[in-house]
C-alpha positions in Angstrom: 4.6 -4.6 23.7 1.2 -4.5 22.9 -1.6 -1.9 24.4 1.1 0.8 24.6 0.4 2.1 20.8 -1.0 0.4 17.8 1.8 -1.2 15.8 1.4 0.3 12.3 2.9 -3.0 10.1 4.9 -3.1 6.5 1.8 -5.4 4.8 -1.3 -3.6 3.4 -4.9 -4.2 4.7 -7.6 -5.6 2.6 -10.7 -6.3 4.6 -11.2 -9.9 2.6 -7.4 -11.3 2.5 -7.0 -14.0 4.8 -10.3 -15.7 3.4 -8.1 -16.2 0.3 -4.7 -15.8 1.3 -2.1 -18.9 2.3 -2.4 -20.1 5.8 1.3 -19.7 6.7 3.0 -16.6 6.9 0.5 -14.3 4.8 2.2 -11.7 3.1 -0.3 -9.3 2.4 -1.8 -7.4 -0.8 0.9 -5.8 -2.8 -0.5 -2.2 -2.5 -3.1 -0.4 -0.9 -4.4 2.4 1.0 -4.2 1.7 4.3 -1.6 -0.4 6.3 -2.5 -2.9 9.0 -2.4 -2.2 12.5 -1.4 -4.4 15.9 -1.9 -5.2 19.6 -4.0 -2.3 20.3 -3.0 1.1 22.4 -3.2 3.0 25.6 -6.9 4.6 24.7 -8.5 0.7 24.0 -10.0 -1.7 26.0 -7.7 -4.2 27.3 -9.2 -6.8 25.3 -8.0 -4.6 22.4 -4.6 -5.5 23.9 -2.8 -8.7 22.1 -0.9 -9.4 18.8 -3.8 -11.1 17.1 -5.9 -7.7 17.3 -6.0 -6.2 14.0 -7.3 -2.8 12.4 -6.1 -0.7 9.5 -5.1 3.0 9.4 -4.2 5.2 6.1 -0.6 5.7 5.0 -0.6 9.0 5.0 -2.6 9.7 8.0 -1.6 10.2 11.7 -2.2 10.0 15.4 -1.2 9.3 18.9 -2.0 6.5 19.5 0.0 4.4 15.9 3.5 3.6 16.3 6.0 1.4 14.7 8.9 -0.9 16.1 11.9 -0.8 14.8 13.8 -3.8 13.5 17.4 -4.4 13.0 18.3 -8.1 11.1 21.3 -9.2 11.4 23.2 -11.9 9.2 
């Protein structure tokens, strides 16, 4: 999945957080600006490419190389 588009992700992105945040399964801040991205997309550097890579981009803001995945739980 990754290097094909950024993953834009549910949590918010605070530059600080995981120097203060739990160290399993962080949630994130509660509200922000900007929303974390993942793994990366087609105009990176392959290094760029893996699920530990992480950026931000702005909730209301767009581009062609962010994408989400869609998710389906089931019971």
């Amino acid at each position: 999945m990754q290097g094909n588009v950024w993953e834009w992700c549910h949590d918010y992105y605070e530059a600080v957080y995981y120097k203060q945040s739990p160290g399993q399964d962080p949630q994130g801040p509660a509200s922000g600006y900007s929303h974390v991205l993942r793994g990366g997309s087609w105009c990176d550097e392959a290094c760029y490419a893996r699920a530990a890579e992480r950026d931000h981009f702005g909730s209301f803001e767009n581009g062609s190389s962010v994408g989400f995945r869609v998710v389906l739980e089931l019971d």
